[in-house]
C-alpha positions in Angstrom: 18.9 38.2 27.5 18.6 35.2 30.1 14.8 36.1 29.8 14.7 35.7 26.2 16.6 32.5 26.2 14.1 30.6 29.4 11.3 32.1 26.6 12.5 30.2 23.8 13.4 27.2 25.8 10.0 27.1 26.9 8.8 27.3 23.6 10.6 24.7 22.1 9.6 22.0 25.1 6.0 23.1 24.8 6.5 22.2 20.7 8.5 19.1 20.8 6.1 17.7 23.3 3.2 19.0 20.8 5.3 17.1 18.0 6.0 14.1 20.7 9.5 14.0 20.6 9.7 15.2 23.8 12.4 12.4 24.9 15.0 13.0 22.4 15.2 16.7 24.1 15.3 15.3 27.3 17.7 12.6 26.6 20.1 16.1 25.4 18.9 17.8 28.2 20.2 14.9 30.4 23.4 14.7 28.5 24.0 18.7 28.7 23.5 19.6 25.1 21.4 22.8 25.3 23.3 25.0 23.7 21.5 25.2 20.0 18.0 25.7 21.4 16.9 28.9 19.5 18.5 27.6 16.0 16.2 24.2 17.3 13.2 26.6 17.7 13.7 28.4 14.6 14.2 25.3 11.8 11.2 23.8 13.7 8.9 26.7 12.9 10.5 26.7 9.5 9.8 23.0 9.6 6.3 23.3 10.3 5.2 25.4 8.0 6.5 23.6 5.5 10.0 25.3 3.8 12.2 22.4 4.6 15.1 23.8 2.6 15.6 26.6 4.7 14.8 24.4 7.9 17.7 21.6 7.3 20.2 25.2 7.1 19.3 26.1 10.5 19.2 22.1 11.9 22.6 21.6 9.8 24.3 25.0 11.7 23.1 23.5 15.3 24.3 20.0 14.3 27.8 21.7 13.4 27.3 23.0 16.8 26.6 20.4 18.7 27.3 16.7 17.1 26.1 14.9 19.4 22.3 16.6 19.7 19.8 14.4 18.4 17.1 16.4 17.7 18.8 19.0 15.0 19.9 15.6 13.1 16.8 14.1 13.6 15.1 16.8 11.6 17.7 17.2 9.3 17.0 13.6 8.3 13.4 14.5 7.5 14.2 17.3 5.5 16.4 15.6 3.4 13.3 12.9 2.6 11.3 15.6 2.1 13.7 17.7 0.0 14.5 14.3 -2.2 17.7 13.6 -1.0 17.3 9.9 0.3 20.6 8.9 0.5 21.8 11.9 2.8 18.7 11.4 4.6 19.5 7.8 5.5 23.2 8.5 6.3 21.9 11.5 8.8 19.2 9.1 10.4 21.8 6.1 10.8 23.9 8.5 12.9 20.8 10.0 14.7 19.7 6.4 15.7 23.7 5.4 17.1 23.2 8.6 19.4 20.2 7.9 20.8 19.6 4.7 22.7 16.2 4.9 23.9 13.6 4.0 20.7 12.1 1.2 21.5 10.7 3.5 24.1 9.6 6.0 21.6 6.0 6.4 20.9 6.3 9.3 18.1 3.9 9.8 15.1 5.4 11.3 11.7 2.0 12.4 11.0 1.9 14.6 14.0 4.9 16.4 13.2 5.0 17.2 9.0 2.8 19.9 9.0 0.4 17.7 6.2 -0.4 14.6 6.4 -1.2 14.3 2.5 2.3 15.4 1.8 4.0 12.9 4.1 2.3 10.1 2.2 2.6 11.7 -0.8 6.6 12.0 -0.4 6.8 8.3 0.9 5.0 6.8 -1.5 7.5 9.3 -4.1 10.4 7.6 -1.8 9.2 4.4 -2.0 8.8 4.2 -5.9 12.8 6.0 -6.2 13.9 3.2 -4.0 11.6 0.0 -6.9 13.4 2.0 -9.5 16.5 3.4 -9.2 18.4 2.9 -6.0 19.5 0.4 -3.3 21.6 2.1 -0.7 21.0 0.4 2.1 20.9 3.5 4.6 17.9 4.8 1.8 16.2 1.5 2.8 16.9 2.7 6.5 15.1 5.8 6.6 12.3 4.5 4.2 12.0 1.8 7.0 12.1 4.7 10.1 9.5 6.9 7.7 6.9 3.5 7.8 8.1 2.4 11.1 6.8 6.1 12.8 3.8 6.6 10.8 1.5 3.2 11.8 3.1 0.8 8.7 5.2 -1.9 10.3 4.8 -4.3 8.1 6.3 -2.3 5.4 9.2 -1.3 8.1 10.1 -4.6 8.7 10.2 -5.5 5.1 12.8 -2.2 4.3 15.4 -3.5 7.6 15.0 -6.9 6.2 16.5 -5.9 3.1 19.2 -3.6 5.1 20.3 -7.2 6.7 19.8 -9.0 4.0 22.7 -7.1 2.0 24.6 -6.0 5.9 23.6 -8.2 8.4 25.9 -6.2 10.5 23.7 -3.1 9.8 23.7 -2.7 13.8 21.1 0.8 13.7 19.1 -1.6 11.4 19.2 -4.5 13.6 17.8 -1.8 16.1 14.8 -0.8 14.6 14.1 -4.3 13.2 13.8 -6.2 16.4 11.7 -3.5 17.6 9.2 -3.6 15.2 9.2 -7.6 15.0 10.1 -8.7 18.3 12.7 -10.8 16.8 16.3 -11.5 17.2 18.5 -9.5 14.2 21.6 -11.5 14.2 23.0 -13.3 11.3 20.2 -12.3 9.0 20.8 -13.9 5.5 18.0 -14.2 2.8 19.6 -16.1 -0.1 17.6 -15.5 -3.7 16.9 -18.9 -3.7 14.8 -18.6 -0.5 13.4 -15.2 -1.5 12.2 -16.7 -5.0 10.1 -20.0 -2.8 8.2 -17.6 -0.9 7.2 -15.1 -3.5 6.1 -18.1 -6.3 4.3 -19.3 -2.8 2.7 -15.8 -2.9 1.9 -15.8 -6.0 0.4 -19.3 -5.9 -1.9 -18.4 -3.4 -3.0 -15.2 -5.0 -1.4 -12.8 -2.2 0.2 -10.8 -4.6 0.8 -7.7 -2.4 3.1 -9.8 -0.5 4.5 -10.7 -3.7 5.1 -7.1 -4.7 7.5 -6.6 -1.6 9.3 -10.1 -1.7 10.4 -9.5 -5.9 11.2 -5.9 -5.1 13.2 -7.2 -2.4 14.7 -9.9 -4.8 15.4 -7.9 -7.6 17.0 -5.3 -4.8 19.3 -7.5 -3.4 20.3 -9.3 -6.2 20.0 -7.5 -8.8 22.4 -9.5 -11.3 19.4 -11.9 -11.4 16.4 -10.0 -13.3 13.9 -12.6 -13.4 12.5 -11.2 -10.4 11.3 -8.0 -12.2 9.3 -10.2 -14.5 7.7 -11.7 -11.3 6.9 -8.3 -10.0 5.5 -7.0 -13.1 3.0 -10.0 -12.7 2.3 -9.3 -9.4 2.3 -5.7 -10.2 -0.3 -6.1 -12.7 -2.4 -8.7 -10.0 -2.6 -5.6 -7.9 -4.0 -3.0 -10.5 -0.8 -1.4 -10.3 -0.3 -1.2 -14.2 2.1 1.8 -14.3 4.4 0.3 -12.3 3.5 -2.9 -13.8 5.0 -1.7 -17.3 8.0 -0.4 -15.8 8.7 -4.0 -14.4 8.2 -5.1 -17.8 10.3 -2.6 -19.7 13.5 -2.8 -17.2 13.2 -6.8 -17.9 13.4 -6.5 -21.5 16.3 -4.0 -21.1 18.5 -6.1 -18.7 17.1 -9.8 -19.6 15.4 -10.3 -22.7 16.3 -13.9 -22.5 14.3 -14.8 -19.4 11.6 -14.3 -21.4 11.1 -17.6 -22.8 11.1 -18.6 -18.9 7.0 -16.5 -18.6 5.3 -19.4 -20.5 5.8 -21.1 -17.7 2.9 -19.0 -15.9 1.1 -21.5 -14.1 4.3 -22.1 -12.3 4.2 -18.5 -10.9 0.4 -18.1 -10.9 -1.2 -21.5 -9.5 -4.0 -21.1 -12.0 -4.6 -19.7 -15.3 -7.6 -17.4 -13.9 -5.7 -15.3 -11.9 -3.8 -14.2 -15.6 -7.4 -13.9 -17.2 -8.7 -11.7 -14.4 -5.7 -9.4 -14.9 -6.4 -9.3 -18.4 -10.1 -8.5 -18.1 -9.1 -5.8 -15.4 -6.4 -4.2 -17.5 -8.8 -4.3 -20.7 -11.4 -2.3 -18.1 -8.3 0.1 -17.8 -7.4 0.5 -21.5 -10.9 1.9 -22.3 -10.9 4.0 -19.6 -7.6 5.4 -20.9 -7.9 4.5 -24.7 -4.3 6.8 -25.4 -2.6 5.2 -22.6 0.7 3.3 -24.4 2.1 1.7 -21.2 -1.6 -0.1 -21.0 -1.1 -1.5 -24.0 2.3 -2.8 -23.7 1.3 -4.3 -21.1 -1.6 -6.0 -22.5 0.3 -7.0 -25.4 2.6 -9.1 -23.5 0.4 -11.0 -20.7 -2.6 -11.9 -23.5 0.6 -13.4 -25.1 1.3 -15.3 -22.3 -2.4 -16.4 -22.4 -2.4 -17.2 -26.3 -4.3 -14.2 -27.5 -2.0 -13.8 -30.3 -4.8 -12.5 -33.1 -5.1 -9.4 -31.3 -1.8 -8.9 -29.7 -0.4 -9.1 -33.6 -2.5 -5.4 -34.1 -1.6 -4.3 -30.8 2.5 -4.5 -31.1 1.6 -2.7 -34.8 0.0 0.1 -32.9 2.7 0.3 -30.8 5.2 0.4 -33.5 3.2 2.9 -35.7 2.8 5.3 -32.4 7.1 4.3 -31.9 6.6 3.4 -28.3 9.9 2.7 -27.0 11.1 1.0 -30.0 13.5 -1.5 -29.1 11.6 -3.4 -26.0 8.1 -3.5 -29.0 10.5 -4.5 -31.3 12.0 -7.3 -29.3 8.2 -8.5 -28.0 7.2 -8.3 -32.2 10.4 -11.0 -32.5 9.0 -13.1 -29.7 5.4 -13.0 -31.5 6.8 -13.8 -34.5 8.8 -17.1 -32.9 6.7 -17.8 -30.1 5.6 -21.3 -29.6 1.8 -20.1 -29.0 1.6 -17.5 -32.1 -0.6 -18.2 -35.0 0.4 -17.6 -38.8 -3.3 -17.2 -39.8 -5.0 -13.9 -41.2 -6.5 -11.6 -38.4 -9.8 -11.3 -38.7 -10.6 -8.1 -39.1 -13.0 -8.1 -36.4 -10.5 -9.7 -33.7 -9.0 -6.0 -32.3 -7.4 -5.2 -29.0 -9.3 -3.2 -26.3 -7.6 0.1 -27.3 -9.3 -0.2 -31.2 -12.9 -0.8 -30.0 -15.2 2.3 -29.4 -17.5 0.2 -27.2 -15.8 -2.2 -24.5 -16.6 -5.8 -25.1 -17.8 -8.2 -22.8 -15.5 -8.9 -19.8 -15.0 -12.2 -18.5 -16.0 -11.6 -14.9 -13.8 -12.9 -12.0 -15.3 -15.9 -10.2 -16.7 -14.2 -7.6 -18.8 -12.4 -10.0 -17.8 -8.5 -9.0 -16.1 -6.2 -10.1 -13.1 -4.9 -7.6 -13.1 -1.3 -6.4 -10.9 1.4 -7.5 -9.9 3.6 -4.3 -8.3 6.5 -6.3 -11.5 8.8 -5.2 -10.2 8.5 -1.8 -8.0 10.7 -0.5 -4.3 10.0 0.3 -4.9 9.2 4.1 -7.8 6.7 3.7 -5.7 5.2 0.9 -3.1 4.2 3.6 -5.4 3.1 5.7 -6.9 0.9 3.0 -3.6 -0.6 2.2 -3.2 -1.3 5.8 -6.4 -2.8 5.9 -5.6 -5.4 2.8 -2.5 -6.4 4.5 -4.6 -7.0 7.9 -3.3 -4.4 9.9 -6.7 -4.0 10.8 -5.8 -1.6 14.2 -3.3 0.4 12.0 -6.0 1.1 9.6 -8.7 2.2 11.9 -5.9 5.0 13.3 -5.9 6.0 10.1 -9.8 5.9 9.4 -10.6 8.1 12.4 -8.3 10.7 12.1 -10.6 11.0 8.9 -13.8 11.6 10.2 -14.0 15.2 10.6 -12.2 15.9 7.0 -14.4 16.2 3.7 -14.3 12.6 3.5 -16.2 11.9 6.7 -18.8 9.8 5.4 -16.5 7.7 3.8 -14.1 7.3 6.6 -17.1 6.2 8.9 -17.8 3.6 6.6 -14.4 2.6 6.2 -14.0 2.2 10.0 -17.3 0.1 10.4 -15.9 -2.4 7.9 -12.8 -2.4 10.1 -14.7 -3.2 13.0 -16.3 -6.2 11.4 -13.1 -7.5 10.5 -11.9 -7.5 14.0 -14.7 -9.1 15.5 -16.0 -5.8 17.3 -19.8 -6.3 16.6 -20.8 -4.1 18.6 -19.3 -1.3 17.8 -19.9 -2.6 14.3 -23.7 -2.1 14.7 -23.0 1.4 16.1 -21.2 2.4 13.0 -23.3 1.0 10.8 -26.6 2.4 12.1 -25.0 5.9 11.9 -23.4 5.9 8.3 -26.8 3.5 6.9 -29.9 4.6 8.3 -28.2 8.9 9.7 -26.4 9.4 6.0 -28.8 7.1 4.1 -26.3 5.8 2.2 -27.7 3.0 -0.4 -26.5 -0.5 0.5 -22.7 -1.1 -0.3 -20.9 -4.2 -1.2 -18.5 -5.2 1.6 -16.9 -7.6 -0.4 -15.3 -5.2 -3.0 -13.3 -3.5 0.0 -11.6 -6.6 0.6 -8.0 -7.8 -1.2 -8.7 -11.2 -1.1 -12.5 -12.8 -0.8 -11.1 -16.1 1.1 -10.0 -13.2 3.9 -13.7 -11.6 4.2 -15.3 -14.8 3.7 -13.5 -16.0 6.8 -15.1 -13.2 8.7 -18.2 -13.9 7.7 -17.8 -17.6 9.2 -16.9 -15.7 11.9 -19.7 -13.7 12.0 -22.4 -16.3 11.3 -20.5 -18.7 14.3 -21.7 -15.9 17.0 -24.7 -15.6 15.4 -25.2 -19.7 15.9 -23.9 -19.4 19.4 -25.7 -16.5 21.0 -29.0 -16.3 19.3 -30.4 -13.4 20.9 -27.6 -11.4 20.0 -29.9 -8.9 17.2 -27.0 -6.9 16.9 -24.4 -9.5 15.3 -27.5 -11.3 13.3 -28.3 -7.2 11.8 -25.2 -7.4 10.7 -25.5 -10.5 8.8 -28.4 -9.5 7.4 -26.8 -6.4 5.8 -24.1 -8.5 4.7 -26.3 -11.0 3.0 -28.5 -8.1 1.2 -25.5 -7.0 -0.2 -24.2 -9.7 -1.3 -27.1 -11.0 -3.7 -29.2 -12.8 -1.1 -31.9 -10.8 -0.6 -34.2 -13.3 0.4 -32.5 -14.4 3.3 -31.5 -10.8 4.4 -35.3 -10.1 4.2 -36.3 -13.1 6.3 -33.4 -12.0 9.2 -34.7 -8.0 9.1 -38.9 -9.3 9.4 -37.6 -11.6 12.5 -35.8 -8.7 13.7 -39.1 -6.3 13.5 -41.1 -9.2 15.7 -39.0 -9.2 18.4 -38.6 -5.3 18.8 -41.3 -3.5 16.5 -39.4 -0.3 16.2 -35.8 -1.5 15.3 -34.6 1.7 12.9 -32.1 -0.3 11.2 -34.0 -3.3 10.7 -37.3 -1.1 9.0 -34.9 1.1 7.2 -33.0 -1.9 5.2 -36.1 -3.6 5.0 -37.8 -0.5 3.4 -34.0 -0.6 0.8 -34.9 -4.5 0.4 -38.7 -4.0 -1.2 -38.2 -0.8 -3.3 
């Protein structure tokens, strides 16, 4: 029997050290609690391979057991997230974070320990949508926080235990994990909606609408008797290409305060400029005929080329919408806003004035000022997604974690090109080149527009500066001026590009890359 027992003890060190939480078994270990190892051993295999139900019944027995073990209550946490049950889950964690002092000297990954990574993002991003929609429990927020805290997203982790302090500033297990992932003093935390409603029309004013996303969800979270926020976040929802939860935003609003509504012709105020509504348009219109039976697309369309005076067509839309009875009282109240608004026109339609949804062949977009079209990421899979998120926020080490853990999976190719673009943005030109050579001239991929990976073309324009300054100040460095030449053939200046890649071939005749893109530049 003793046999059997140092067996399973040294099975369960040799998998929580696999799993790398390794110290909250030692901190037991220290404190004597060892007497709920095989139960341990058991939900953990259960755990891993995925049946999380059964799992939390053996965690919950060795937590009945022994109370004060971390580890069975760390995992039942986890289970609960992954079995849906978010506010149990956060009520579990905040206990498991009181009886263990030691995070900020925990180094764990939640990717290394749910048996698929795909799932784990899966389920937060499930988690995180709940918590826009439906909920604000503050311990929910908790674990959501822990969840992006442990899996490389801080900046999403430090935005969740703001909003825990925010509503509890004496939220102590919060305060915890916040200062650990900012570095920053906890106490007294107070974010009034006055203060959260400057910096999100700042946001929005300078077109960093995923920033936006987080400060109205945050608004409309904490004070939630104040609804104008979720018209905010629709508009920043819809900036982002997020039209699904875009026209949730919208529908919730005219639920709980169809009377703000009159407050959205003052868009400019939110928006800066009248483009950035235009280029949503055009985007969403893109959308539409992509998904010409898509409802919520339309809604949606309906009301922001309202806001921009496009009443002829909106008039046919909200009829569609009617005819199709598309959650009738919320088109019903937009049709009484047409019909009143201060921008709508009592002419005829012409018959040949439609909305996107009506035409069998898309019309002509108005194309954004930089003159491309942005790219749509759903073709990547759930882990380079992350990493591309991370990337737009500029968590640019985060997001090459995430890229090269990718390499080896189906999606190779495109995670070595993602990482090369990452390397770039941190100023790595080196290993830039290296990365570039191998997915451009070993993959022969066709020349790819850096630009469209980018959230924001102010933020890869500023890299480029970057770029061309070490270019100006060490002249014979070929490797940073390749790069620019790439970047510039991609761009639409392929004239320059070509005179950088013929220099290039003078000084060392047999440059691969150089040839290679020169050869892509005269077909």
């Amino acid at each position: 029997m003793l046999r059997y027992i140092t067996f399973s003890f040294i099975i369960l060190v040799a998998t929580l050290q696999a799993q790398n939480i390794d110290d909250l078994h030692r901190y037991a270990k220290k404190q004597n609690i060892t007497d709920v190892q095989q139960q341990i051993v058991a939900g953990e295999r259960l755990f891993r391979s995925g049946d999380y139900s059964e799992a939390s019944f053996e965690f919950a027995s060795a937590a009945l057991k022994s109370p004060n073990h971390p580890v069975p209550l760390f995992y039942l946490s986890l289970c609960s997230f992954a079995n849906k049950e978010y506010v149990l889950g956060g009520d579990i964690l905040r206990r498991t974070i009181g009886l263990y002092p030691h995070w900020q000297k925990t180094r764990f990954n939640l990717l290394a320990i749910f048996p698929d990574n795909f799932e784990f993002l899966r389920k937060r991003d499930d988690f995180e949508r709940w918590l826009l929609q439906t909920n604000r429990d503050e311990n929910a927020y908790l674990l959501f926080g822990f969840l992006c805290q442990f899996s490389e997203n801080r900046k999403k982790a430090q935005t969740a235990y703001q909003l825990v302090l925010a509503k509890n500033h004496s939220h102590m297990e919060a305060q915890k994990l916040y200062e650990i992932v900012s570095g920053e003093k906890a106490n007294s935390f107070y974010l009034s909606y006055e203060q959260i409603e400057q910096v999100g029309y700042s946001y929005l004013r300078q077109g960093k609408f995923v920033e936006a996303v987080e400060q109205w969800a945050t608004a409309f979270a904490l004070y939630p008797e104040n609804p104008q926020s979720l018209y905010n976040l629709t508009h920043s929802f819809a900036a982002t290409g997020k039209f699904a939860h875009a026209s949730k935003s919208l529908l919730k609003a005219f639920q709980l305060a169809p009377k703000n509504f009159s407050k959205q012709f003052s868009i400019n105020k939110q928006f800066g400029q009248r483009s950035h509504l235009e280029d949503t348009v055009a985007k969403l219109e893109e959308k539409i005929q992509q998904n010409p039976e898509d409802l919520n697309l339309l809604f949606l369309w309906s009301y922001l080329s309202f806001l921009r005076g496009d009443t002829q067509r909106v008039q046919i839309a909200i009829e569609h919408l009617r005819q199709q009875q598309y959650h009738p009282a919320q088109v019903e109240f937009l049709w009484e806003q047409f019909l009143e608004g201060p921008q709508t026109s009592k002419r005829e339609v012409d018959d040949e004035i439609t909305p996107p949804i009506r035409r069998e062949q898309p019309r002509r977009q108005r194309q954004p000022k930089s003159q491309r079209v942005k790219k749509d990421f759903s073709q990547y899979n759930p882990v380079l997604r992350e990493g591309i998120e991370l990337f737009h926020q500029g968590e640019y080490q985060q997001a090459a974690k995430f890229f090269t853990r990718q390499i080896t999976s189906s999606q190779g190719k495109e995670a070595l090109w993602l990482l090369c673009m990452t390397s770039f943005a941190m100023k790595k030109y080196e290993g830039t080149y290296g990365l570039l050579k191998k997915t451009v001239v070993e993959k022969e991929l066709s020349l790819l527009d850096w630009p469209q990976y980018y959230a924001k073309n102010t933020t890869f324009k500023n890299h480029l500066k970057a770029l061309a300054e070490t270019v100006r100040q060490q002249p014979t460095n070929t490797k940073a001026l390749s790069i620019l030449g790439y970047i510039l053939a991609t761009t639409g200046n392929q004239d320059q590009a070509k005179v950088i890649f013929e220099r290039l071939i003078q000084r060392i005749p047999n440059d691969e890359f150089a040839s290679f893109i020169l050869q892509l530049l005269q077909k």
